[in-house]
LUMKEDREN-551583 format. One line per field, with one value per residue (C-alpha): chain; z, y, x; residue in three letters; residue number from 1. Coordinates in nm, 3 decimals, decimal comma, m for minus. Example, Ala and Ser with C-alpha at 12.3 -4.5 7.8 and 13.67 -1.06 7.14 Angstrom:
BEGIN
chaine <- (A A)
pz <- (0,780 0,714)
py <- (m0,450 m0,106)
px <- (1,230 1,367)
residu <- (ALA SER)
num <- (1 2)
REM end
This chain:
BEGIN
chaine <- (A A A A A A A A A A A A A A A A A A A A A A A A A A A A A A A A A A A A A A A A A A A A A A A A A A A A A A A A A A A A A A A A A A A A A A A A A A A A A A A A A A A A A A A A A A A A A A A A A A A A A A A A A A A A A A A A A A A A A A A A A A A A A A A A A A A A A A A A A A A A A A A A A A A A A A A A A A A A A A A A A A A A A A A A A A A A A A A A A A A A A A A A A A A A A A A A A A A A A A A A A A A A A A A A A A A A A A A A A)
pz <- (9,562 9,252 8,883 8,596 8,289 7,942 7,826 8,158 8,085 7,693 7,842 8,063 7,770 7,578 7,865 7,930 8,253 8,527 8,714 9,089 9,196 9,575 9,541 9,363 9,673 9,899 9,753 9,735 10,104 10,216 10,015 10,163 10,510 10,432 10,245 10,318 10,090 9,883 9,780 9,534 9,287 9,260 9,251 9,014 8,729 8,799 8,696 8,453 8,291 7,931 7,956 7,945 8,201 8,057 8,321 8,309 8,263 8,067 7,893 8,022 7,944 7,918 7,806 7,571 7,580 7,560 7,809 7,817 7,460 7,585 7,491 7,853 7,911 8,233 8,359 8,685 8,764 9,023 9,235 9,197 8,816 8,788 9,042 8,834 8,558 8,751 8,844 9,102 8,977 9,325 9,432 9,453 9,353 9,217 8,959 8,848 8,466 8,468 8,533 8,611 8,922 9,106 9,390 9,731 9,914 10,046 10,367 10,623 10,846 10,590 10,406 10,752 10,805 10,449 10,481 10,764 10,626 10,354 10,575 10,754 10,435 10,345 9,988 9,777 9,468 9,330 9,068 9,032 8,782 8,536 8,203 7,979 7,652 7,324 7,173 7,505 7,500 7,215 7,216 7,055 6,997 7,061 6,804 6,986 7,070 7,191 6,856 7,107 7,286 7,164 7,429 7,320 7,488 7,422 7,539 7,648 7,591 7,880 7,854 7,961 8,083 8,415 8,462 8,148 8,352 8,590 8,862 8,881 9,151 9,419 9,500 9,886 9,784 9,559 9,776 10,062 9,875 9,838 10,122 10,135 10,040 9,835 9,606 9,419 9,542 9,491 9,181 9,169 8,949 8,734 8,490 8,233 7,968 7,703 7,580 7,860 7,851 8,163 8,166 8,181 8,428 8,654 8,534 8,623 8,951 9,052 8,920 9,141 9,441 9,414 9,324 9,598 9,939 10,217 10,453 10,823 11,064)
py <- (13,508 13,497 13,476 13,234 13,479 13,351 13,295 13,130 12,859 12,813 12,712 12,443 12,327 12,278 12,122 11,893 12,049 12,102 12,356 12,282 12,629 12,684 12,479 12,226 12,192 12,197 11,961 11,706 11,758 11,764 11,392 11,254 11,375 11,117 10,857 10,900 10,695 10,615 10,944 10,933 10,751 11,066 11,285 11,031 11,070 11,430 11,536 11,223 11,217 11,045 10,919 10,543 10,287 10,063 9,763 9,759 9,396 9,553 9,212 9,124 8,836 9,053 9,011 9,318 9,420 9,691 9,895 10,219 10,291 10,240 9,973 9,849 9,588 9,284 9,195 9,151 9,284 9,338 9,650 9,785 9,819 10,006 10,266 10,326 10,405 10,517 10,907 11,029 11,346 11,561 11,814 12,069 12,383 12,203 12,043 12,293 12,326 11,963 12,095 11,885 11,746 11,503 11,266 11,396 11,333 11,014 10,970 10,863 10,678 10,495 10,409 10,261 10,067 9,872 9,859 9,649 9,434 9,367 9,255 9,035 8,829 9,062 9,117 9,340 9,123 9,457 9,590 9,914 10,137 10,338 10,546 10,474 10,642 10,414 10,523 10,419 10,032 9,795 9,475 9,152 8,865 8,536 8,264 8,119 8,330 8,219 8,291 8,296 8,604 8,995 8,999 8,806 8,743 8,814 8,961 9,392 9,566 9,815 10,181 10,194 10,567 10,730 10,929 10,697 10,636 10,802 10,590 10,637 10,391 10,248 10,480 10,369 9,981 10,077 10,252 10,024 9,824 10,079 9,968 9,613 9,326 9,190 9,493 9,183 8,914 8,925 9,064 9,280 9,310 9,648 9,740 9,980 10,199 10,334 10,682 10,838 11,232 11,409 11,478 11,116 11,040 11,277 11,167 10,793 10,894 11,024 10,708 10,488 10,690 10,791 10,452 10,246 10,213 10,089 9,806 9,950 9,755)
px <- (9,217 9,401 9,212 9,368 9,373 9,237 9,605 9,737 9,456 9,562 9,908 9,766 9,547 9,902 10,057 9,767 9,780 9,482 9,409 9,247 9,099 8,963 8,658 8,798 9,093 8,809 8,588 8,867 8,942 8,583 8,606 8,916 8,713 8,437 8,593 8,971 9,227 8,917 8,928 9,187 8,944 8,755 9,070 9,240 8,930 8,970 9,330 9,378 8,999 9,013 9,377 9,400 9,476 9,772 9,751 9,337 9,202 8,896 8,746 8,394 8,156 7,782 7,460 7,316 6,964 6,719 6,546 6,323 6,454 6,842 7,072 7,257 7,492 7,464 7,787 7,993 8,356 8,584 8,497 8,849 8,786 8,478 8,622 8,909 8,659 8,369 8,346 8,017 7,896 7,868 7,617 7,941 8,113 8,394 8,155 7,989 8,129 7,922 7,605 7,370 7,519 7,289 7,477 7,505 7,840 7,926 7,872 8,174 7,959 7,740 8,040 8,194 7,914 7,868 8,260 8,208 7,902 8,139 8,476 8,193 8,072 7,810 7,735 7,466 7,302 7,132 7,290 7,498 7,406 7,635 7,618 7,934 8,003 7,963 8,293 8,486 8,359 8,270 8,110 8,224 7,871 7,962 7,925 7,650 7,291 6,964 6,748 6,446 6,526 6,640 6,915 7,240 7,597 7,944 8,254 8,248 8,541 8,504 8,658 9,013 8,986 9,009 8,650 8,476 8,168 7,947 7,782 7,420 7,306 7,504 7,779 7,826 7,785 8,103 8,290 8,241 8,478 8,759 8,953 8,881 9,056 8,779 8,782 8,982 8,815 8,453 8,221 7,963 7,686 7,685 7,371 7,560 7,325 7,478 7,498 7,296 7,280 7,373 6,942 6,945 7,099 6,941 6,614 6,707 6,854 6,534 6,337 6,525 6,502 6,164 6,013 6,245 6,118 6,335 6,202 6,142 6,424)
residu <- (UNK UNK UNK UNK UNK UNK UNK UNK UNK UNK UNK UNK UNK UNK UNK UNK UNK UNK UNK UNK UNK UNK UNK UNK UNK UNK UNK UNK UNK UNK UNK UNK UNK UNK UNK UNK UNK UNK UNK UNK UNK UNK UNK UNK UNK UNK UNK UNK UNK UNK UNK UNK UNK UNK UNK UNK UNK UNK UNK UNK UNK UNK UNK UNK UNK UNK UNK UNK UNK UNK UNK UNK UNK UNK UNK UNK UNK UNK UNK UNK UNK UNK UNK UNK UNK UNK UNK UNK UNK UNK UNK UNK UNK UNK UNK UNK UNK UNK UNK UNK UNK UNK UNK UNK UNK UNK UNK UNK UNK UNK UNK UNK UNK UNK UNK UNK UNK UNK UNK UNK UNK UNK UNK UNK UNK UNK UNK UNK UNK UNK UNK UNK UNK UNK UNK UNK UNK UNK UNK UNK UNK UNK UNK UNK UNK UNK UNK UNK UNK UNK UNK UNK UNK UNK UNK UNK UNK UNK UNK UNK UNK UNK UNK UNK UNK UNK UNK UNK UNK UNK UNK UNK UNK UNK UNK UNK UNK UNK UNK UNK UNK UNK UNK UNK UNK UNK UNK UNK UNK UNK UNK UNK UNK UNK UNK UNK UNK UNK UNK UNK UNK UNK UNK UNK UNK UNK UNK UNK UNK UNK UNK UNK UNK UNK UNK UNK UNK)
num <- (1 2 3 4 5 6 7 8 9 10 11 12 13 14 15 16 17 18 19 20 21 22 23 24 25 26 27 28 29 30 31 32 33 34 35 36 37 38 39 40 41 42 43 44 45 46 47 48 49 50 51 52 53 54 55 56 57 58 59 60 61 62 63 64 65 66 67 68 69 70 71 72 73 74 75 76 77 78 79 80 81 82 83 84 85 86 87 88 89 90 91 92 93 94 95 96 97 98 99 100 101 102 103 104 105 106 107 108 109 110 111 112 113 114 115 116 117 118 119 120 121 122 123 124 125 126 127 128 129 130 131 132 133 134 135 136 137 138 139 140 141 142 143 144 145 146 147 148 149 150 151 152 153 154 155 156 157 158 159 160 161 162 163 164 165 166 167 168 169 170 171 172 173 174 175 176 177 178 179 180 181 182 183 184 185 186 187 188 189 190 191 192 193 194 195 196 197 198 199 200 201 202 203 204 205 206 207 208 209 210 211 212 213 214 215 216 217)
REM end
C-alpha cells in the first residue's frame, strides 16, 4: 500500500530499473498459475523490453508482400525464437499503461492439451500472426526475384529485442511449445505485418476471431 513518488521513479529511469507494483506481481503469478515455467517469456519481455538478445540466431529466409494496405513478411522459425521476441498483450491491470489490451489469459488446460498434441507429432500449418516494429528488423532482397509477381524473397533480419513483437494470432499454438523439446526442433509458420498500431491490432484480432468458425467434433 505504498505509492512510488515522481522522484523515486526518475531514479529507476536512471538506473534502467523497473518497478513491479501489486498488479503487476499478481499478474505474473496469476501467469506462472496457467502456464508455469513458460511464464518467464512474458516476465522476461517485461523487465528487459528493448534490450537486445546477444546469442539470438535472428537471420530468416521470407517472402515480402502486401496485404490490406500493410507490408508483412512469410517465414518459419523455431518456436523458441519468436517467444523470446514475442510479448501477448493481456486483458489485465498490469497492462494497463498499454491500453488497448486485447488477449485473454492463457489458459492452463488448453495449453496442456496442444502441449500434448505437440509431444505426440501434432503440428498446426496455420500461421501465427505478429506485429513487429520496422526499425527493429530489416530486410535484405535476394539477387534473384520472380519479375511476374509483387512479392519477392530474401533474407529478414528479425528484431533482437526482448518484447519486439506482439502476437496477434496463435498465442496457445506458441506456447504449447514452451516446454517441449521441439521448441528447437520443428518450425512454425509466422505471418508478421509491419508497423501495426496498437488499433490495429485489436482491429485484426477481432477479424480473425469473428470471421473463423471452428468445425463441430
Amino acid at each position: 500500500n505504498l505509492s512510488i513518488s515522481e522522484d523515486d521513479t526518475k531514479r529507476l529511469e536512471k538506473l534502467k530499473g523497473v518497478h513491479l507494483n501489486e498488479e503487476n506481481i499478481d499478474y505474473f503469478f496469476q501467469l506462472y498459475s496457467q502456464l508455469g515455467a513458460a511464464s518467464r517469456y512474458q516476465f522476461l519481455g517485461n523487465i528487459f523490453e528493448g534490450q537486445e538478445i546477444p546469442e539470438m540466431e535472428n537471420k530468416i529466409p521470407a517472402v515480402r508482400g502486401k496485404m490490406g494496405g500493410h507490408t508483412y513478411y512469410s517465414f518459419a522459425t523455431e518456436p523458441e525464437n519468436l517467444l523470446k521476441i514475442g510479448y501477448v498483450l493481456h486483458r489485465n491491470k498490469a497492462n494497463v499503461n498499454m491500453m488497448p489490451t486485447y488477449q485473454r489469459l492463457i489458459k492452463k488446460s488448453r495449453l496442456k492439451s496442444v502441449n500434448e498434441f505437440i509431444e505426440n507429432g501434432g503440428y498446426f500449418p496455420n500461421s501465427i500472426v505478429i506485429s513487429i516494429d520496422a526499425k527493429n528488423c530489416h530486410f535484405d532482397p535476394a539477387n534473384t526475384q520472380v519479375a511476374t509477381t509483387i512479392s519477392d524473397v530474401g533474407i529478414l533480419h528479425l528484431p533482437k529485442k526482448y518484447k519486439s513483437a506482439y502476437i496477434i494470432d496463435g498465442q496457445h499454438r506458441l506456447y504449447g511449445y514452451s516446454n517441449s523439446e521441439y521448441k528447437n526442433k520443428n518450425t512454425i509458420p509466422v505471418v508478421a505485418f509491419i508497423n501495426l498500431s496498437r488499433d490495429e491490432q485489436v482491429q485484426l484480432f477481432m477479424q480473425i476471431n469473428e470471421n473463423q468458425k471452428a468445425v463441430s467434433k
